[in-house]
Backbone as a ProteinNet text record, in pm:
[ID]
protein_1_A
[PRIMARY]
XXXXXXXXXXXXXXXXXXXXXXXXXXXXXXXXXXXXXXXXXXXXXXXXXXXXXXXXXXXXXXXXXXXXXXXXXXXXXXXXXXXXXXXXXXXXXXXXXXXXXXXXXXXXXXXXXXXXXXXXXXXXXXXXXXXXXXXXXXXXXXXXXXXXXXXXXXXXXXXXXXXXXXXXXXXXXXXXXXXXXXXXXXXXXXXXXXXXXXXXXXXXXXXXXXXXXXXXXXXXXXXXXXXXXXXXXXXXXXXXXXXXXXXXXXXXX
[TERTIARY]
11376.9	11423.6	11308.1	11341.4	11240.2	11221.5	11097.2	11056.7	11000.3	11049.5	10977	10868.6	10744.6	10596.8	10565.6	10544.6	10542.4	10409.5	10450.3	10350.3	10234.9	10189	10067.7	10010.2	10087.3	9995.2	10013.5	10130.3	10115.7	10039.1	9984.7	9867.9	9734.6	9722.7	9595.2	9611.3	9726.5	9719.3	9654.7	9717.6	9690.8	9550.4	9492.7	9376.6	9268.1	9331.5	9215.7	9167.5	9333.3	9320	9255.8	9269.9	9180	8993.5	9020.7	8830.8	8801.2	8829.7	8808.1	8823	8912.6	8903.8	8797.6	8777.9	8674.2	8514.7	8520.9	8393	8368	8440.4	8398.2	8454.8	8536.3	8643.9	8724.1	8725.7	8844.6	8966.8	9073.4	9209.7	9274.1	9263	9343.5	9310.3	9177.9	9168.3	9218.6	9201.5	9239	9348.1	9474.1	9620.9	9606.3	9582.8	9573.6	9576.5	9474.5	9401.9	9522.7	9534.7	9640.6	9820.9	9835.1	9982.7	9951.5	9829.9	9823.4	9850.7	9783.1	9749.9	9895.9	9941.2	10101.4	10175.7	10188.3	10260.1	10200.8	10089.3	10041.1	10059.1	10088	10103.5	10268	10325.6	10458.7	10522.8	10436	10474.5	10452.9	10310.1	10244.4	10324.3	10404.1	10471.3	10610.4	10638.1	10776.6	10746.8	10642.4	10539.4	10503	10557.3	10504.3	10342.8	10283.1	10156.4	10123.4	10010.8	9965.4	9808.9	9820.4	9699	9595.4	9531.6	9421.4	9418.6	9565.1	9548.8	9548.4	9564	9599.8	9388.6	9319.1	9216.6	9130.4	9148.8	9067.3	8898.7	8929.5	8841.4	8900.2	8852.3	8879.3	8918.5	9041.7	9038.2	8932.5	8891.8	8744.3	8642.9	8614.8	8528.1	8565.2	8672.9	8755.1	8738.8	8739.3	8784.4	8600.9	8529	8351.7	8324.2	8367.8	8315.5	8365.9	8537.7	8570.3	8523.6	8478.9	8383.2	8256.4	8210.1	8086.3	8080.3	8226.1	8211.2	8302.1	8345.8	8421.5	8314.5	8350.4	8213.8	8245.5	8091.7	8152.2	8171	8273.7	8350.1	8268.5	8156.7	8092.5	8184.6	8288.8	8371.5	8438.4	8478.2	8573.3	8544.5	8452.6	8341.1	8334.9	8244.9	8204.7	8293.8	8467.4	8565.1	8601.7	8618.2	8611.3	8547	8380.2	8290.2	8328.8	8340.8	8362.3	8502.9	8581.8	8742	8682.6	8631.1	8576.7	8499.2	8371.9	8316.2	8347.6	8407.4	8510.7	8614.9	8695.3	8738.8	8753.7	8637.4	8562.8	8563.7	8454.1	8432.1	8532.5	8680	8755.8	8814.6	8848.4	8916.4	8816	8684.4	8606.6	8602.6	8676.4	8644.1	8788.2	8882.7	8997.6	8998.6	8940.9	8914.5	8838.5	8775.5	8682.7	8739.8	8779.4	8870.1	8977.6	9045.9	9174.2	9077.7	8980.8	8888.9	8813.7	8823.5	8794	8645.6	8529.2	8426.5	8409.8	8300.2	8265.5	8097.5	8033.3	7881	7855.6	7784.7	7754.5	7545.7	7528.3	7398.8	7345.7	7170.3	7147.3	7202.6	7208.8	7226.3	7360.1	7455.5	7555.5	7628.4	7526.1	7563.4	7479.2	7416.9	7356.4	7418.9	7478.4	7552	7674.5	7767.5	7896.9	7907.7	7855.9	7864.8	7795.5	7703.2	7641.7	7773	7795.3	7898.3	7967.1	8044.7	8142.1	8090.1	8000.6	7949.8	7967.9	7875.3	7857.1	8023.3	8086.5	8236.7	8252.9	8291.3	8326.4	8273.3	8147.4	8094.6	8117.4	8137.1	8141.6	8296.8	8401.3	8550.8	8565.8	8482.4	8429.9	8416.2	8364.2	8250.6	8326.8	8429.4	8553.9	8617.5	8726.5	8821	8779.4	8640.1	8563.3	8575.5	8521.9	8527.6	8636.8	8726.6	8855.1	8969.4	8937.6	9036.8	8965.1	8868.6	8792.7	8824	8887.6	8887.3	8777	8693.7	8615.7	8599.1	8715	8792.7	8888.2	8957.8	9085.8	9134.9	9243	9300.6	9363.2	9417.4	9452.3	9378.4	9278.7	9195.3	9075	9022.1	8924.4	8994.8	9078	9164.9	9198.1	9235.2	9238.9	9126.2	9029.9	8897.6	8798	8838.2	8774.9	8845.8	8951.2	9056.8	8976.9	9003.9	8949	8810.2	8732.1	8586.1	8569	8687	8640.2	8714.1	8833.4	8887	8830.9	8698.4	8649.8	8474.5	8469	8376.2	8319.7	8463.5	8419.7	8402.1	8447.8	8422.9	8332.7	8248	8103	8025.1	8012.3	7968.1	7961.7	8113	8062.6	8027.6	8090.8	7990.4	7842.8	7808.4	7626.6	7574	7644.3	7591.8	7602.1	7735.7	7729.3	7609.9	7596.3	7494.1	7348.5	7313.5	7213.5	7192.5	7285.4	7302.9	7220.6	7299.7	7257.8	7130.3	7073	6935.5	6834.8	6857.3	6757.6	6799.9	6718.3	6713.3	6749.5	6801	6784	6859.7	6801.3	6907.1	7028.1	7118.6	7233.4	7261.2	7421.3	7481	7609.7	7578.8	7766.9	7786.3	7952.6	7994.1	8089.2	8115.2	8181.7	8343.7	8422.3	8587.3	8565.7	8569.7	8574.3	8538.8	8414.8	8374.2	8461.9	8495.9	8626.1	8697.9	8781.3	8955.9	8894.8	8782.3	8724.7	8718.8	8632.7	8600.7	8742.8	8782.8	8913.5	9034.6	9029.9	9122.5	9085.9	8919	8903.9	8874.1	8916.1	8923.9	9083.6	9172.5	9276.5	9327	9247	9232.2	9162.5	9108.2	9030	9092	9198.7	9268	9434.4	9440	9521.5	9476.9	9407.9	9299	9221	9253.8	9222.5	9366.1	9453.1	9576.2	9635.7	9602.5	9693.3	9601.3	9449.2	9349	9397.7	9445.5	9459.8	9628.3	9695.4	9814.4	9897.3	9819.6	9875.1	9906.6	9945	9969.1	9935.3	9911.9	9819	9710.9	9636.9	9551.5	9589	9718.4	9750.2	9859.2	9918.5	9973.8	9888.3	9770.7	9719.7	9650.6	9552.6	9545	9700.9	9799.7	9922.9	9932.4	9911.4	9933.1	9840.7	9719.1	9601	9589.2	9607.7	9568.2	9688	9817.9	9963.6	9970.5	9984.5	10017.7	9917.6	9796.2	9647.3	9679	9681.6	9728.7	9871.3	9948.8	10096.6	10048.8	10023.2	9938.4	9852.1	9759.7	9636.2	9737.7	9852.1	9924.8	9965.6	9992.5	10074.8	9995.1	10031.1	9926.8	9926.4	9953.1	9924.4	9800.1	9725	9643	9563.1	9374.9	9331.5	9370.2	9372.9	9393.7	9515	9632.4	9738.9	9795	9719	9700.5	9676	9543	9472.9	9586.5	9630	9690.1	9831.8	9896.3	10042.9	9992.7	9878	9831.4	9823.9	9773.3	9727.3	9841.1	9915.3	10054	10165.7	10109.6	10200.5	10121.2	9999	9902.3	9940.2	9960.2	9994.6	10130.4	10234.5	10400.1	10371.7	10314.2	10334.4	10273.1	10140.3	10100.7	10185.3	10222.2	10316.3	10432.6	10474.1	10622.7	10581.1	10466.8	10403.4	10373.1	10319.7	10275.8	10377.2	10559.2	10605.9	10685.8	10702.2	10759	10672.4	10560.6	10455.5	10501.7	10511.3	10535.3	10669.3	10793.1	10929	10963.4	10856	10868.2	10771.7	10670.9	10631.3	10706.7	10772.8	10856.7	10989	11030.1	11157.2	11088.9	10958.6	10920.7	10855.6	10854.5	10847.2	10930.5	11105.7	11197.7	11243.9
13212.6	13081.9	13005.8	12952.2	12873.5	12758.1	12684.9	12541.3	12490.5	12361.9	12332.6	12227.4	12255.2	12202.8	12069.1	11994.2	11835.5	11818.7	11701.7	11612.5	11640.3	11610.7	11671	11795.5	11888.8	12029	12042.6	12003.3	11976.8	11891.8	11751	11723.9	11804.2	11851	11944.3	12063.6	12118.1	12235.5	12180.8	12082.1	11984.1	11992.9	11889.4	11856.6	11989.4	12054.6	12195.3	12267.8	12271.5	12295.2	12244.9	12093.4	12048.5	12069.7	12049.9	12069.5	12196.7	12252.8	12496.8	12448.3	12381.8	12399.3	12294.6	12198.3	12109.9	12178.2	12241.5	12295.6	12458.8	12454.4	12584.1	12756.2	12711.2	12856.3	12911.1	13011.1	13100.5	13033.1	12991.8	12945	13052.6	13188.6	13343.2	13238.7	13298.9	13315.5	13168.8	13057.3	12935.4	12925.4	13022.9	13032.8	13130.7	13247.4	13326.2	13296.4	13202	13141.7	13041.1	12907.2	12837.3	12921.3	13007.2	13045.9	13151.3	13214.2	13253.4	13191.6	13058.2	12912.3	12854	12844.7	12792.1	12903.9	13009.9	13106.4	13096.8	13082.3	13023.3	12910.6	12858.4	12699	12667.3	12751.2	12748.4	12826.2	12920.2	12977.8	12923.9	12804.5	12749.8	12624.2	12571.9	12442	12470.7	12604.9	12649.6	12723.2	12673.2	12702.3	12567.8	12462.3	12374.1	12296.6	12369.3	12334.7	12259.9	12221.9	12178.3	12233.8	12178.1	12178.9	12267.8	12141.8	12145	12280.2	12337.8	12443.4	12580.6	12598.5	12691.8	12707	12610.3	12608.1	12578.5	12564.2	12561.4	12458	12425.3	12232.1	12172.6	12050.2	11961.3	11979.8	11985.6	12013	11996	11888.9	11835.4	11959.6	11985.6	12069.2	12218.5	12269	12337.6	12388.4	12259.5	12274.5	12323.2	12249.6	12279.8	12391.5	12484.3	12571.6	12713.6	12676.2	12790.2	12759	12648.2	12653.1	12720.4	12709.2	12795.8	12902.8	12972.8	13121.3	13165.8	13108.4	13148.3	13159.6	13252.1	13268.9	13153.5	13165.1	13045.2	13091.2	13039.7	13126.4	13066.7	13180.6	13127.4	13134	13243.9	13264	13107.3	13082.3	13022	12842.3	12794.8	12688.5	12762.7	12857.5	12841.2	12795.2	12885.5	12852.4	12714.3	12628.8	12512.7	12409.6	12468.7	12409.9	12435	12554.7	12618.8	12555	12523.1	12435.7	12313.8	12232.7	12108.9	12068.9	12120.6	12061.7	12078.3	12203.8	12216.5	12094.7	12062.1	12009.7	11848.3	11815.1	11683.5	11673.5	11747.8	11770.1	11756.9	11866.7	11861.6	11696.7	11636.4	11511.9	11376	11425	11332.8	11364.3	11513.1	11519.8	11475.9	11463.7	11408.7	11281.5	11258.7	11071.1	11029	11092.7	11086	11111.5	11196.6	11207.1	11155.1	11104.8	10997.5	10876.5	10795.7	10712.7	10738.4	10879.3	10890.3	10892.1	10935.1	10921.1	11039.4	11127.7	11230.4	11242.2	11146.7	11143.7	11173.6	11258.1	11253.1	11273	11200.1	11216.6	11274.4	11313.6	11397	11358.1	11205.7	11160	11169.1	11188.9	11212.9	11414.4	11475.1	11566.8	11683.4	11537.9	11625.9	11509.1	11391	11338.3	11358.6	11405.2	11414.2	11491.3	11694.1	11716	11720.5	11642.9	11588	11482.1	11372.4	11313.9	11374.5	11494.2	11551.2	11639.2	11681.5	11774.6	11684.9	11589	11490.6	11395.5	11328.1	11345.3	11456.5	11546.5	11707.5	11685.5	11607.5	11651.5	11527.3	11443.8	11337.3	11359.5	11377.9	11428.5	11503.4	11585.2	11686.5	11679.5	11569.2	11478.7	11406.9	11388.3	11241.7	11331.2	11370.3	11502.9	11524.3	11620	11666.7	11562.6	11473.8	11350.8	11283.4	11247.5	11242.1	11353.9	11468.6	11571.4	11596.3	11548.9	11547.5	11430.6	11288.5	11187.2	11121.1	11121.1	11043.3	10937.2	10921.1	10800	10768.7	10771.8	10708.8	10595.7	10579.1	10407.6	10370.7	10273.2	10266.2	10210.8	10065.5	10002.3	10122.3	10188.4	10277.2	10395.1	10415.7	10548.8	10438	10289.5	10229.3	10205	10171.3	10110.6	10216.1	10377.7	10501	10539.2	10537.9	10565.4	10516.8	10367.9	10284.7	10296	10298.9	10352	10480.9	10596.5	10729.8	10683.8	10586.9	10569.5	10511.4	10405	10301	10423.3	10544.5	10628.5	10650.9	10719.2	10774.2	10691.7	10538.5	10475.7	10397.3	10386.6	10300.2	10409.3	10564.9	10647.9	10647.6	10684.9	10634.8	10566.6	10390.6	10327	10315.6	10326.6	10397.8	10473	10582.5	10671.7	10628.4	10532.2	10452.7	10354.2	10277.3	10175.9	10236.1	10351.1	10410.1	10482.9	10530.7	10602.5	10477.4	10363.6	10223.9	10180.8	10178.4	10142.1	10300.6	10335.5	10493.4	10563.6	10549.9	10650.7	10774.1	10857.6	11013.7	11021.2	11171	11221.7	11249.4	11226.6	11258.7	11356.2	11424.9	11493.4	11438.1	11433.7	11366.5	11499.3	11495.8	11581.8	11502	11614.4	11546.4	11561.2	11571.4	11605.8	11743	11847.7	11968.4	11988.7	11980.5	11997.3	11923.5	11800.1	11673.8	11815.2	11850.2	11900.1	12049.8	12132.9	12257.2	12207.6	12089.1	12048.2	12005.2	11947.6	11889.9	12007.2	12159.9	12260.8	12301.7	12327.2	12378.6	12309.6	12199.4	12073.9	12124.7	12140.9	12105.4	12298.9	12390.9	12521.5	12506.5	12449.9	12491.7	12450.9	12331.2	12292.6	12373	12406	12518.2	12645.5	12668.6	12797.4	12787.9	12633.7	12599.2	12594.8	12530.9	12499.4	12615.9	12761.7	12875.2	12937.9	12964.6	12995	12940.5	12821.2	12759.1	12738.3	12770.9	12788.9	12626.7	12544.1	12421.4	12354.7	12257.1	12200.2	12030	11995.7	11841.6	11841.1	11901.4	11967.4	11923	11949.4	11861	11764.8	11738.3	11647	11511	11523.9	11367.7	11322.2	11400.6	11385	11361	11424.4	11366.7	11197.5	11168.9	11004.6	10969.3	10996.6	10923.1	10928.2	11016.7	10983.9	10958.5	10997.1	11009.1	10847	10812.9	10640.3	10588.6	10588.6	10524.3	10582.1	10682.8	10686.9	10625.5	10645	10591.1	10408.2	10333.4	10212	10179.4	10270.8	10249.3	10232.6	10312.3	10307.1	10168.2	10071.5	9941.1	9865.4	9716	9627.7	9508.2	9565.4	9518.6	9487	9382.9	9336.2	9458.9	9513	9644.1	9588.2	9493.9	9432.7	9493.1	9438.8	9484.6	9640.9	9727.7	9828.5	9928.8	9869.4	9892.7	9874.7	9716.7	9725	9825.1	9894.9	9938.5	10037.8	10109.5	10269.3	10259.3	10174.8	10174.4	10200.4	10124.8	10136.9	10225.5	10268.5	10405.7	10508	10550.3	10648.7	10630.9	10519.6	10468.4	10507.8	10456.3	10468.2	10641.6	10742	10899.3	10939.5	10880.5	10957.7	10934.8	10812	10795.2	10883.7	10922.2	11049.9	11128.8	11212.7	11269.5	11336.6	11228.1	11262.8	11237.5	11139.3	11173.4	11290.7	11363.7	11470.3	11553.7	11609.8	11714.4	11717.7	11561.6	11530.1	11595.7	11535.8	11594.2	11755.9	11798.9	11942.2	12046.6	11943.6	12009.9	11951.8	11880.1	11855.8	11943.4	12003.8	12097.6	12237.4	12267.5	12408.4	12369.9	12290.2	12270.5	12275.2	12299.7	12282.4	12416.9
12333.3	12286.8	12222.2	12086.6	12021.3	12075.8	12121.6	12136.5	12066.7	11997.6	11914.2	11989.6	11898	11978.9	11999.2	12043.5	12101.1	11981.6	11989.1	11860	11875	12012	12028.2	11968.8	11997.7	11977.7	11796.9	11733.1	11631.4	11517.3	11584.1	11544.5	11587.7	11690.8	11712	11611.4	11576.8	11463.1	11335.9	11306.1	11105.7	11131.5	11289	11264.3	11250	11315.5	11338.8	11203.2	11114.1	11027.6	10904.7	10913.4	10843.5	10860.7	10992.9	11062.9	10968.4	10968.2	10954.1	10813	10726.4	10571.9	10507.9	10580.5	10533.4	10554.3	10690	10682.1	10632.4	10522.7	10438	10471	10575.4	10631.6	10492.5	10588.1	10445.8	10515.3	10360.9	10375.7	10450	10421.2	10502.3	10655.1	10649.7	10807.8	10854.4	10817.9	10936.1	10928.4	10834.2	10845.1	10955.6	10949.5	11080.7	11223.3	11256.5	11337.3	11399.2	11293.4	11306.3	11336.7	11302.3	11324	11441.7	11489.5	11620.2	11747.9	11720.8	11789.1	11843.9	11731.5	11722	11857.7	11817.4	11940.8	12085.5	12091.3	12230	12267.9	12182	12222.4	12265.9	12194.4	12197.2	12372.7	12368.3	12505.5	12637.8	12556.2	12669.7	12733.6	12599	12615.3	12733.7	12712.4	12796.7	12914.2	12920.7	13095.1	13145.2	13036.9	13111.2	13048.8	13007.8	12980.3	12815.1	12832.3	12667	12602.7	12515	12433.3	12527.6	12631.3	12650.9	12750.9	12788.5	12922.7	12787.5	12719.6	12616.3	12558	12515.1	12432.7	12567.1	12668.7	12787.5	12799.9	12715.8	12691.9	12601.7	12568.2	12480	12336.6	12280.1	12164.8	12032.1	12082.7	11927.6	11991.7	12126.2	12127.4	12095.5	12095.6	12112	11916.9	11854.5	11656.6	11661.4	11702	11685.7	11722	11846.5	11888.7	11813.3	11783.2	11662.5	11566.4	11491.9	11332.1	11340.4	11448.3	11464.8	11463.1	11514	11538.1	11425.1	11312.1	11213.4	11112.4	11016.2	10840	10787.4	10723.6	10589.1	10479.1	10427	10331.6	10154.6	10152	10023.6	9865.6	9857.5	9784.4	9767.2	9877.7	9827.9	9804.3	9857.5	9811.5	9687.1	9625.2	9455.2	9416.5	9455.8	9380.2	9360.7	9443.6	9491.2	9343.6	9337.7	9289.6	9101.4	9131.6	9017.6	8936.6	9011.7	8969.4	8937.1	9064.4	9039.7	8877.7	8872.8	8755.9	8617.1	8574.6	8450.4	8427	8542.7	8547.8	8541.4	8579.5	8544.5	8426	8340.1	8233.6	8143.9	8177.5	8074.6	8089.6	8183.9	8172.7	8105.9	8089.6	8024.2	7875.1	7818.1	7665.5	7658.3	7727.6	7657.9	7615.7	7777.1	7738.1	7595.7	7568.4	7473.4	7327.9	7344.2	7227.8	7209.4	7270.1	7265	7226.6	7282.7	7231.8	7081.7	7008.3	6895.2	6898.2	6990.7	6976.5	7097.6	7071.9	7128.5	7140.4	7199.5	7244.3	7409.3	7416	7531.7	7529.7	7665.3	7667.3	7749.6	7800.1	7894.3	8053.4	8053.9	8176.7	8253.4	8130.8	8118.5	8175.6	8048	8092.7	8305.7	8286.1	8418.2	8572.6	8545.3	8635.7	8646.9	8556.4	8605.7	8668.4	8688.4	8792.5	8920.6	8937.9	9005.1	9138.2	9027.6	9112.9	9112.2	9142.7	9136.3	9289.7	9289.2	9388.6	9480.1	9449.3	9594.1	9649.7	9512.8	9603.3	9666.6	9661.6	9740.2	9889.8	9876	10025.8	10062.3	10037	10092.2	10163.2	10088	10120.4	10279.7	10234.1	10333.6	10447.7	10482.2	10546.7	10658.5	10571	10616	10636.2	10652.1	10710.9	10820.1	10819.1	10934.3	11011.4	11047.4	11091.7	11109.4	11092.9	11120.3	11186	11178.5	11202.2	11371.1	11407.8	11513.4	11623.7	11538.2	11618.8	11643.9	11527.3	11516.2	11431.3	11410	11315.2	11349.5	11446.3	11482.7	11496.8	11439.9	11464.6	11360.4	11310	11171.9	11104.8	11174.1	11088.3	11090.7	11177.3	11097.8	11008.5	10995.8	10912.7	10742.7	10765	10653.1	10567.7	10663.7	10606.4	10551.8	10564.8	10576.6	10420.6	10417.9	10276.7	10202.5	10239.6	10133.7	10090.2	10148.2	10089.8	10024.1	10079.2	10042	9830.1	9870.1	9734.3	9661.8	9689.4	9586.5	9556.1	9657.8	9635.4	9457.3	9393.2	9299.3	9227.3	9203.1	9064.2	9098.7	9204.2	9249.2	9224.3	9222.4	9169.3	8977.3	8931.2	8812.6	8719.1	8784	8753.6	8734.1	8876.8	8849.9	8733.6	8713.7	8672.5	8501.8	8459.9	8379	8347.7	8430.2	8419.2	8391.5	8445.6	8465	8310	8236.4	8149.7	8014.9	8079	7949.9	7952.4	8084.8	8117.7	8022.2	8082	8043	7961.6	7829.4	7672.1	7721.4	7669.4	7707.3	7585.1	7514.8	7409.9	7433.9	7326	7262.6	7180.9	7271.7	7101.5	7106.1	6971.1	6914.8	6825.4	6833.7	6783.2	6636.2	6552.7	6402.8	6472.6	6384.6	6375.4	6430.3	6367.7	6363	6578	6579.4	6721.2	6809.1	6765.2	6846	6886.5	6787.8	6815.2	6902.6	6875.1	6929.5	7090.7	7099.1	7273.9	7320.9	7268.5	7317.4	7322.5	7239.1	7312.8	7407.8	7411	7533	7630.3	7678.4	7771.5	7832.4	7778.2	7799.7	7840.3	7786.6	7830.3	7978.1	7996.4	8098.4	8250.5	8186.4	8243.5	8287.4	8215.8	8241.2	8327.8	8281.1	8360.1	8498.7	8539.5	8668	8753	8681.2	8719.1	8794.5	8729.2	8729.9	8860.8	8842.1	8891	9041.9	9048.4	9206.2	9241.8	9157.7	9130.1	9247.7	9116.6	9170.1	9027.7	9012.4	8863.8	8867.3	8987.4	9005.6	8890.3	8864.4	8753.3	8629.3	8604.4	8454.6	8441.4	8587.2	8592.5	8591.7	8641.9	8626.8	8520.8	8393.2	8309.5	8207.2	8235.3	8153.5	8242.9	8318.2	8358.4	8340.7	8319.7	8264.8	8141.2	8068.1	7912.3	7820.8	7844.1	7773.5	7749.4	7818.9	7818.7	7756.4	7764.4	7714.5	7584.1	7492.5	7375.4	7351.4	7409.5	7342.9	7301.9	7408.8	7410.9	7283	7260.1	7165.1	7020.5	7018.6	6886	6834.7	6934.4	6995.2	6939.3	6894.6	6898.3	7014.6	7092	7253.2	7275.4	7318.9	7367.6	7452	7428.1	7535.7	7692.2	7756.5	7868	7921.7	7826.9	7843.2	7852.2	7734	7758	7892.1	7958	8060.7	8196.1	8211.1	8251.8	8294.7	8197.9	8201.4	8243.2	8155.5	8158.4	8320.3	8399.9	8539.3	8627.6	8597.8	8648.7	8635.3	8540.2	8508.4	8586.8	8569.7	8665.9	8787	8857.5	9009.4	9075.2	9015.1	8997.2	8978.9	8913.6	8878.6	8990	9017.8	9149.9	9245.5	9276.6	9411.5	9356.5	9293.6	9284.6	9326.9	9243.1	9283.8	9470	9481.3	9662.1	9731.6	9710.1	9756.9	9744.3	9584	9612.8	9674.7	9700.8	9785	9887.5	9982.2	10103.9	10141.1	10011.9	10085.6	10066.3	10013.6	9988.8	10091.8	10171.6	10253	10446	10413.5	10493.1	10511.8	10407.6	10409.2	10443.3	10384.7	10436.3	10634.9	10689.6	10831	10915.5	10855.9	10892.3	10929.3
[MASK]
+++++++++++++++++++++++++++++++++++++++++++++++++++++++++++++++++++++++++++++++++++++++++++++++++++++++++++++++++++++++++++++++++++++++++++++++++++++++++++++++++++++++++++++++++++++++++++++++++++++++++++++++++++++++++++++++++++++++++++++++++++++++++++++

């Protein structure tokens, strides 16, 4: 007879799982691991028992002591890394080219993936830390969002400001190089998309840049512009994450 698992042991699965994928596990193995987990837990619950009689200490100690004894999965970090900074990249030559100007400088080309790395770990960082209960509550789980969300654009701001202060060479590109960087921006994007066989990848550059050109055509005020484009990016992501949500809600069922 199936039991289904009390909240508990089901948040100890998410969190575990998050702990093992944040700190660099292979996705195989912490599915393994996790759906082993699940059947003990399940047998354990119709004995009567929980969590803590199944993992025989404390679950947070319990997520630490299997990260230790699990590999770190170097494959799949490059991959990770390797998705990440193309990917940066390509959403900055679109921008750029929808803006009609294609300069980039050294500071430029050696900070974006720079901030890009260091979001990653910072992400990383917070998960770990949270999937542990070392963030719990709502005002620390709100106030934690919120910093990890105002992260990247206090990052590229910086790296903006920094770029204006300090000379470093430039290359600008003519027309010809525009439309060349800008296919393979939007290739590469595809080629990540398929590579991770997710499509978030070009769904958010279509809500970030689709509207910001349709706009630029307009003689709408840039404010106004800025404005809608924002709101349209916002309104797509929230479909977005709620369709993920109700689609990973029907495969739990």
């Amino acid at each position: 007879m199936n039991v289904e698992l009390s909240k508990k042991s089901r948040d100890f699965l998410d969190d575990l799982a998050v702990y093992l994928m944040s700190s660099g596990k292979s996705e195989r193995e912490v599915q393994d691991v996790t759906a082993e987990l699940k059947d003990h837990l399940e047998e354990a619950e119709r004995a009567g028992k929980d969590v803590t009689d199944v993992v025989g200490q404390s679950p947070e100690a319990y997520m630490r002591q299997l990260g230790s004894e699990m590999a770190f999965d170097v494959k799949g970090v490059v991959k990770v890394v390797g998705m990440i900074i193309p990917s940066v990249f390509a959403y900055i030559i679109i921008g750029n080219f929808i803006q009609g100007e294609m300069t980039f400088s050294t500071v430029q080309l050696i900070g974006f993936p720079l901030v890009a790395v260091i979001l990653l770990l910072a992400v990383t960082q917070v998960f770990r830390k949270m999937s542990t209960g070392s963030s719990r509550g709502k005002v620390k789980t709100g106030l934690t969002y919120a910093a990890l969300g105002a992260l990247p654009m206090t990052l590229f701001l910086g790296l903006m400001t920094f770029d204006l202060l300090v000379e470093t060479p430039k290359i600008t590109f003519g027309t010809v190089g525009q439309f060349v960087l800008f296919g393979l921006a939007v290739l590469t994007l595809v080629i990540v998309s398929v590579w991770t066989k997710t499509w978030i990848n070009l769904i958010i550059p279509l809500l970030l840049f689709v509207p910001q050109y349709v706009f630029a055509q307009t003689s709408l005020p840039l404010e106004q512009q800025l404005i809608f484009s924002m709101m349209i990016l916002f309104v797509g992501m929230g479909i977005v994450m709620f369709v993920w949500w109700k689609k990973n809600q029907q495969e739990e069922v």
